[in-house]
N, C-alpha and C positions, 0 to 999 in steps of 0.2 A: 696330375698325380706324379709327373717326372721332378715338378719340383719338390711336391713336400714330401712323397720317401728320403731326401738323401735329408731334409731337415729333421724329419722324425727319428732317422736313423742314428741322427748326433745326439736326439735330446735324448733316447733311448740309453746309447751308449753311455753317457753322462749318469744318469740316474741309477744305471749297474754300477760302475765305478763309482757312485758316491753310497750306493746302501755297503756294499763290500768295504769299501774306507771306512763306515760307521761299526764295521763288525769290528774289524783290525784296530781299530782305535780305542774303541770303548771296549774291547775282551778284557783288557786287565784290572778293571774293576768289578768287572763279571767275574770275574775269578775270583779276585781278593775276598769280593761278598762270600760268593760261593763255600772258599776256606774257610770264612770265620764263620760259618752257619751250618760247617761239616758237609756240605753237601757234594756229589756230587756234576755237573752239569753237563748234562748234555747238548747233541748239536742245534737239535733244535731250543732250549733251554735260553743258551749261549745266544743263539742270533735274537729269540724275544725279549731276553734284557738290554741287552746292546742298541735294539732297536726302539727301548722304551722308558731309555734313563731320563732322570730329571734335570741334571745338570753332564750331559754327556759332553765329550773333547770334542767329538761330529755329532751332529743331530741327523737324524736321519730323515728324509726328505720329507715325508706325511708330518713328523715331528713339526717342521719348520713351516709346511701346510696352512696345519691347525691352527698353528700358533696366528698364523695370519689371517687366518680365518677370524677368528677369535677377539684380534683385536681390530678388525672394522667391520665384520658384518652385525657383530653380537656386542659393537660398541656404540653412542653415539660419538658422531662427530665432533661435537663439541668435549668429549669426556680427554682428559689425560691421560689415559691408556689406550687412548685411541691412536691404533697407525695412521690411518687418514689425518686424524689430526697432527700430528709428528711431519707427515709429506709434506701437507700444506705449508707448514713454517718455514721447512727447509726449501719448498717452491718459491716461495714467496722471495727469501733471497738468492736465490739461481735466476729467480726473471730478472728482478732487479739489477744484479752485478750483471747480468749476463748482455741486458740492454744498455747497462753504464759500458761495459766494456768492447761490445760491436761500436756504438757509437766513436769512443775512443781510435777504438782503432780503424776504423774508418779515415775519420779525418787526420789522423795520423799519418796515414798509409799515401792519402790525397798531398796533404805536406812535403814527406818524402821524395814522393815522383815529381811533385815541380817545383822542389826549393833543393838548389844541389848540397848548400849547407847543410841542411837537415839531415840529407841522404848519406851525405860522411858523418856526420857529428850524434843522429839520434839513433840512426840502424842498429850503431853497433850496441850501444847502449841498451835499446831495446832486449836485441839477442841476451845481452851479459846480464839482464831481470831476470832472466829463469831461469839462469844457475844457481838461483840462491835459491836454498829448501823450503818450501811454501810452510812444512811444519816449524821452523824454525822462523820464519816470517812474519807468520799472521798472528801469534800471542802479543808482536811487537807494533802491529797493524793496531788488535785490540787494545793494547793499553793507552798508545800515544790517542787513540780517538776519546776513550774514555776520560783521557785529562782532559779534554777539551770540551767535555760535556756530551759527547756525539757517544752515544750508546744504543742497540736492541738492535735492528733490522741492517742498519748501514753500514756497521765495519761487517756483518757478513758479505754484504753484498761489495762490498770492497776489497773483501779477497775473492770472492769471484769474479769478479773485475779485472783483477789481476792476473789470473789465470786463464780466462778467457779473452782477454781482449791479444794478445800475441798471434794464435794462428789466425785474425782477423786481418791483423797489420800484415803479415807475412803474405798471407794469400792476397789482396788487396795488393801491395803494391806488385807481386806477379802479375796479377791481371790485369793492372793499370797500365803496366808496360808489354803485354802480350801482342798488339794490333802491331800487324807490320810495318815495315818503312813505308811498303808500299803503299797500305792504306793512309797511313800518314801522310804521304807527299799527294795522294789523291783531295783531300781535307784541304789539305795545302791550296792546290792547283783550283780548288771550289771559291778558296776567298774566307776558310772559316775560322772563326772566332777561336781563341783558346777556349770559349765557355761552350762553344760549340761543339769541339776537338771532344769537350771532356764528355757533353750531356750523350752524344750520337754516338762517338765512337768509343771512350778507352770505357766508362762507364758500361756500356750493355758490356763489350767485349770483358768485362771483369768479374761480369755477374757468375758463371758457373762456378768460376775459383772463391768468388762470395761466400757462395752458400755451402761450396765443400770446407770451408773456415770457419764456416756457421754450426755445422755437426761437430768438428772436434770445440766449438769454444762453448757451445750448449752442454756440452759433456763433464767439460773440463769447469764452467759455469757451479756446475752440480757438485763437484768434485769438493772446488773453493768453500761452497757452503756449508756443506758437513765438516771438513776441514778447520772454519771458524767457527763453527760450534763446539768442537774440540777443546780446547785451550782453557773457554771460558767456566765450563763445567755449568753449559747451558741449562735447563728445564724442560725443552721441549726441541723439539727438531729431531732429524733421524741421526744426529750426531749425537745429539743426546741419549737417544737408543742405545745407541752402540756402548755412549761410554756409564749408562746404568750398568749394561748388560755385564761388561768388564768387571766391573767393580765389585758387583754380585756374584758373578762365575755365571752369567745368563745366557749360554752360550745360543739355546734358541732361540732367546731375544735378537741377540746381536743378528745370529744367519737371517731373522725374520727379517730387521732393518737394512740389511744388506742386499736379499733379495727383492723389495722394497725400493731400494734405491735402485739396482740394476734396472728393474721395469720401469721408472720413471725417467731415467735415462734413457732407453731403448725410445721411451714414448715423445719427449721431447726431441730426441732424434728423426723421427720419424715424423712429427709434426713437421720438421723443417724439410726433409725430405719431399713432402706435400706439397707444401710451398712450393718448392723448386722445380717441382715438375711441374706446376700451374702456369710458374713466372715463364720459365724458361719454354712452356708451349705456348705462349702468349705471345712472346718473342720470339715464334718462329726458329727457334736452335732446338731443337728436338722433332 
């Protein structure tokens, strides 16, 4: 119970602050209606419209509910109004980029730590890729693939690729260089192999930093995909959501796919979290 009061206590808070947001936002077309209809509204009046507009500036929480109720319990899966369906697409490239992009940076990060060339000449380089605007990026990601024939699931998964494979490389080569001198010159003094150095020691010793690279590049994964769904003026995916909803004034649309994406986030998150308490009590570091 010690833990989940202080957790209920936020999601509480949260949910006051955002019905009150939906009053103060949406009151001045509660009114304007009001004025043109002569009427005048009261307190209670004022909070039932505000809380039950059809294209409001905030939707109000039940609003944004519904709406997701609506569109996967009361859709099929296979339908294009289906949220579920919209997830999966954009699932579909977050795994993808997300496994192009661990793998990347992995062997990246391997390179780094024992090639000193690499460790001056690609690090920095590395770092100076995510100064550039991923919004400004990935229209240019899509079109160069496009001319080349490469279209539908792959440039998304290539900007999430992009976007995730960084804190892989970052955390990886930390952890790769984490094992002391000491234990190093122990390895030393055994007779072992560099392939040995790496599978016994810098390897496990690199794993917790792994997997904490693993949550922000699973996230960041997600991010890239809705991201290059953007640009394209996609069909389907939760980028797609969003950028109907835009376009239309579908503001509940949008909060539903946004909400939507947060859980599938939090969920991917937490799968890897899983893992890593498995890996790592397996490995006897926990």
């Amino acid at each position: 119970m010690n833990k989940i009061l202080p957790v209920l206590t936020v999601i509480i808070t949260i949910f006051i602050v955002w019905y009150i947001a939906a009053i103060w936002l949406n009151s001045a077309w509660a009114y304007d209606k009001a004025m043109r209809e002569g009427k005048q509204l009261s307190s209670i009046e004022l909070i039932a419209d505000t809380w039950s507009q059809d294209k409001p500036k905030l939707p109000a929480p039940h609003q944004v509910a519904l709406e997701i109720w609506e569109t996967t319990a009361e859709k099929k899966i296979t339908s294009k109004r289906s949220l579920i369906y919209h997830t999966w697409i954009t699932l579909s490239a977050t795994l993808l980029g997300f496994l192009l992009g661990t793998s990347f940076g992995i062997l990246l990060a391997i390179g780094i730590v024992y090639n000193r060339v690499m460790d001056l000449s690609v690090m920095p380089w590395v770092i100076a890729s995510q100064t550039i605007p991923i919004l400004a990026l990935a229209p240019m990601i899509i079109v160069v693939l496009n001319a080349i024939g490469i279209s539908g699931l792959l440039p998304k998964a290539m900007i999430s690729m992009y976007l995730s494979f960084f804190p892989v490389v970052v955390g990886m080569v930390k952890g790769l260089r984490s094992p002391e001198i000491m234990q190093l010159d122990q390895m030393w003094t055994w007779n072992a192999s560099p392939s040995q150095l790496f599978w016994r020691l810098r390897l496990p010793a690199s794993t917790p930093f792994l997997f904490a690279s693993l949550k922000v590049g699973v996230a960041a994964s997600l991010v890239g995909a809705i991201v290059g769904e953007l640009p394209t003026g996609a069909v389907a995916g939760l980028g797609a959501r969003l950028l109907a909803g835009s376009y239309y004034g579908q503001t509940i649309q949008i909060w539903s796919a946004l909400i939507m994406a947060a859980a599938l986030a939090a969920l991917l998150v937490s799968i890897v979290g899983i893992v890593q308490r498995l890996t790592l009590k397996r490995m006897g570091m926990v």
